[in-house]
N, C-alpha and C positions, 0 to 999 in steps of 0.2 A: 436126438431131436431131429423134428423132420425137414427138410427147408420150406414145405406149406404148413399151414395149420389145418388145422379138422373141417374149419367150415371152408377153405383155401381149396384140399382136398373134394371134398362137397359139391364147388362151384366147377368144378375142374371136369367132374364126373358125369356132371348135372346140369349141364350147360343151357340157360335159360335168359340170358338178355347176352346185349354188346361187351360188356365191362367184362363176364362171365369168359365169354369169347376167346375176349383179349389174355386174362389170362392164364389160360389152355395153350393160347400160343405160345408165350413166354413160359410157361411150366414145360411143353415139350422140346422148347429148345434147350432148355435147362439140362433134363434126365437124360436125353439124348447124346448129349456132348461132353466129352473128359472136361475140357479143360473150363466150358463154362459152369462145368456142376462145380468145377475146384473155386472157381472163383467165388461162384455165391457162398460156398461152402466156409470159406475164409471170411468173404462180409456177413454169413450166419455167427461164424465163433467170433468177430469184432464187436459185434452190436448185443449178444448177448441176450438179455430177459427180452431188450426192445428188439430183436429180430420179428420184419412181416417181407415176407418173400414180396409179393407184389408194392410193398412201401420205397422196397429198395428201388425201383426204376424212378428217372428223376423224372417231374412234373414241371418241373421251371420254365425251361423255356414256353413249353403250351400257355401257364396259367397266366406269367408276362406279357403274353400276346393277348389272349382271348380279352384280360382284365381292361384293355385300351379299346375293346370295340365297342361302336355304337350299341345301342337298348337293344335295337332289334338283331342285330348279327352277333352279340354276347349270346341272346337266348338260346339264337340257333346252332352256334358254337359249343354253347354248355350241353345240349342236347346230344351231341354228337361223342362215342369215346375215341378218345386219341392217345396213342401214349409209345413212346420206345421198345422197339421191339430186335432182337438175333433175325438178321434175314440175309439171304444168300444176294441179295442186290442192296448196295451200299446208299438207298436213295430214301425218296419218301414215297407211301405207298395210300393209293384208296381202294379199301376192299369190299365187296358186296358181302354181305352175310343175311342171313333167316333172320337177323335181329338189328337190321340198320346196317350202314354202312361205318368202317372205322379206319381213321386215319393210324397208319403208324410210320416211323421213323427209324431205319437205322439207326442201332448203336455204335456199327461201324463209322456213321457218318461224324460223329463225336470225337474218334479219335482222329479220323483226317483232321478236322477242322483244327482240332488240337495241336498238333504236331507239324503243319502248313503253318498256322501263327507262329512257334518255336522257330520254323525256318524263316519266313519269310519279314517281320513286325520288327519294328524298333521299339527294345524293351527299355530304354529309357538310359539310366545309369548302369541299370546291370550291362555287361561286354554277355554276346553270347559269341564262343567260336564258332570259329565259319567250319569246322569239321564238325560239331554238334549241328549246327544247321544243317551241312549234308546230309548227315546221318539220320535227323529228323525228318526232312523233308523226303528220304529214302523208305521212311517208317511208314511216312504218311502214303507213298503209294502203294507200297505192299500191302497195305491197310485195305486200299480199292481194292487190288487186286488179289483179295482176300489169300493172300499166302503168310500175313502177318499173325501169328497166333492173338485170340484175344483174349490174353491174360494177364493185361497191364496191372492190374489190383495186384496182382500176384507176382509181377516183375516186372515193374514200372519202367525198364528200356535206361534209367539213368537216374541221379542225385540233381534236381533242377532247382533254382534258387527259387525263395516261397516269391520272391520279387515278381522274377520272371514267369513263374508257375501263375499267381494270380492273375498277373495281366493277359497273359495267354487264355485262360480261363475265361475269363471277360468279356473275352471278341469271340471266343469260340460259344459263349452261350448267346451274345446277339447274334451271328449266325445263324443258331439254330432257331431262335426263334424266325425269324427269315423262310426259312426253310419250313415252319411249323405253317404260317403265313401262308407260305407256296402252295400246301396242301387245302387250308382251309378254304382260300382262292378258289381254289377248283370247283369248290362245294358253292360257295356264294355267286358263280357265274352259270352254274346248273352247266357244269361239262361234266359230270356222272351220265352218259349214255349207253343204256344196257348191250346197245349195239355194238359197242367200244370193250368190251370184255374179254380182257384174256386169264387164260388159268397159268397158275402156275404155286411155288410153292414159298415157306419162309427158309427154316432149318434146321425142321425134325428129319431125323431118320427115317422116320413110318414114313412120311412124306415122301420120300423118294420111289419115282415112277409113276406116282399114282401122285398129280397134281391136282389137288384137294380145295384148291383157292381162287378166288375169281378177283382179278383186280379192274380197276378200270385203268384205260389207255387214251391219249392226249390227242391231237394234233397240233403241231411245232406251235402254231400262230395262240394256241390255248395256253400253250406254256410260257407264252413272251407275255401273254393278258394276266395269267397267272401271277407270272413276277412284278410287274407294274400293282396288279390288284393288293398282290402281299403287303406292299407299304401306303396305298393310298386309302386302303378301308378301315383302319384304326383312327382311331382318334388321337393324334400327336399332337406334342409342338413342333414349330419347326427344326429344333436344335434336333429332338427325337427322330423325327422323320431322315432328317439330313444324314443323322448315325446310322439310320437302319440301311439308307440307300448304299452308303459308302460300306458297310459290314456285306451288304447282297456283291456290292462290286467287286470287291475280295475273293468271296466266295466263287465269281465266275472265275477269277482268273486261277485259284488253286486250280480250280476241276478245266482250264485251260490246258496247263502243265500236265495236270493228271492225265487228260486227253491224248496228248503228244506221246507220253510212255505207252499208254494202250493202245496206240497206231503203230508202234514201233513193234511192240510186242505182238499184235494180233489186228492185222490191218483188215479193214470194216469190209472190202473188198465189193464195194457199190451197194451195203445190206442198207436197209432202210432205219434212219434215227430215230428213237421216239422224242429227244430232247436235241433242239438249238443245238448249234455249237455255242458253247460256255461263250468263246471271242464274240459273237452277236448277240449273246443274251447280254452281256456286259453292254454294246456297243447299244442296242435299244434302251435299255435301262438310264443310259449315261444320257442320250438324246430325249430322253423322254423328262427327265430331271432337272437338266442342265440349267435351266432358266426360271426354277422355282423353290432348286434347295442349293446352299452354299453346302458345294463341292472344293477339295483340293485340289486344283488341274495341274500344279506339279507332280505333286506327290502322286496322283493320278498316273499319270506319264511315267514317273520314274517306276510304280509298281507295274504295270506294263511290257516295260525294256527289263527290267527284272528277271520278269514272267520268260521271256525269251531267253536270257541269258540262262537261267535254270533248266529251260523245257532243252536245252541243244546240248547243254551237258550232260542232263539223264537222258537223252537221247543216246549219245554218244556213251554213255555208262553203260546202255539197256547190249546195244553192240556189243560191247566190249567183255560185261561180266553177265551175261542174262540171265544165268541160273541163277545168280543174285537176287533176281526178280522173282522166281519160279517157286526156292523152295520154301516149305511150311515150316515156321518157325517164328523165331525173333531173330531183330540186327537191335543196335546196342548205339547210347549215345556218345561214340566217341570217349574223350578225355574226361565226361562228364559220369559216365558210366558208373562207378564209383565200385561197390563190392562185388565181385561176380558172386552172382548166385545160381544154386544147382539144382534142375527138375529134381521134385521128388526127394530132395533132400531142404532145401531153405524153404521151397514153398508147395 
């Protein structure tokens, strides 16, 4: 059985609109890579008769978002294809192509968000230990710093309570839609500037050397309008809106943390950012909000001092153990761990 189908194959070969596009991209990161062909290859043998390679990428967070906009910016949303994609930059991306332009999204972005809730969220009744925390929150940057293999289908990193698991789950797909938001933002302020184009690539094989891909590129001030724009062009309530703001605030502060390790490990050395630092995109977000949605300002604060107290430990962890950081692989959830399992033989 193949992991496309005939007409899958077809559109692959054949490449004739956006959607088509999309995915050729996701088909060549697939063929190209061990361990995500094993992966799909496992969700082919789970899902059985109902296996469609392209079904498998999740649509959620996009269709959650777009279903909240007004008449006129759903249409232009629906027009547009956007969907999750393997890319060697852990972010969200707009690409020009011969058939429209397409929003995509790291996968990798899914499991930071993942595994930063694990660490950092009060999951309620469940206790999580504070060495599964480390170990999460460890996961989640090697995740950035793409040394984290990604074959979590295929060795989940731990045995996580369905408790804990759901609610993690929950913030990490408002998140993303946030993020889905950030991209679409871009498109409804008309900062697609052809002048603004850089090439570069996802993460095919064939790709390498020969950058294939034209994305568009920001200016800081576009990415702070962007984030404000992500939550005020839907149509919410205010309870809605209020969640989305406080899920965006989150978000600045992992990629905070995550920050701190990346300067430790690989200092910017006066190179030019394409994005805020996270601390300001938070810091605008917060002022810009602060007197129209009911925000937490302790629990605000205390995630914050948090943020610091993590960011000086993995700082001081990145010192101390840095090939920890470096090599390609998996680390493991601590005491939660449950059965080791062995490449190539459990999965």
């Amino acid at each position: 059985m193949s992991l496309c189908s005939h007409e899958e194959i077809e559109r692959i070969f054949n490449v004739s609109s956006a959607s088509d596009y999309l995915l050729k991209i996701r088909a060549d990161a697939t063929v190209d890579h061990v361990r995500i062909c094993r992966v799909f290859r496992r969700r082919m043998a789970d899902a059985g008769e109902n296996w469609c390679f392209n079904g498998y990428f999740d649509t959620g967070p996009f269709d959650n978002y777009v279903k909240h906009l007004a008449d006129e910016d759903y249409t232009a949303a629906k027009e547009l294809t956007a969907g999750f994609v393997f890319c060697n930059k852990p972010n969200g991306q707009i690409e020009k192509t011969e058939f429209g332009n397409i929003i995509t999204i790291s996968e990798s972005l899914r499991y930071f968000l993942y595994f930063m809730n694990l660490a950092i969220l009060d999951h309620g009744d469940a206790e999580v230990p504070q060495d599964v925390r480390s170990a999460a929150i460890k996961i989640a940057i090697r995740t950035m710093l793409q040394s984290e293999a990604l074959d979590f289908d295929l060795d989940p990193r731990g045995e996580i309570p369905k408790q804990v698991h759901d609610n993690v789950q929950l913030h990490t797909d408002r998140q993303l839609e946030f993020i889905v938001g950030h991209e679409f933002a871009h498109h409804f302020l008309g900062h697609l500037n052809d002048a603004n184009l850089i090439e570069g690539t996802y993460l095919s094989v064939r790709e390498l050397g020969e950058k294939t891909h034209k994305f568009f590129s920001y200016a800081q001030q576009d990415e702070l309008d962007a984030d404000i724009t992500a939550i005020e062009r839907p149509v919410y309530t205010p309870d809605m809106r209020a969640d989305l703001v406080n899920r965006a605030l989150f978000f600045f502060v992992y990629l905070h943390i995550y920050q701190g390790v990346k300067d430790q490990i690989s200092p910017s050395m006066g190179r030019a950012k394409s994005h805020p630092d996270p601390i300001d995109r938070f810091h605008h977000m917060y002022n810009h909000f602060k007197d129209s949605v009911e925000l937490d300002e302790e629990n605000l604060k205390s995630l914050l001092e948090l943020s610091d107290i993590y960011k000086e430990s993995l700082v001081e962890d990145v010192a101390l153990n840095f090939e920890s950081y470096e090599f390609y692989g998996s680390i493991y959830l601590a005491q939660w761990r449950g059965k080791v399992l062995i490449d190539r033989v459990d999965f």
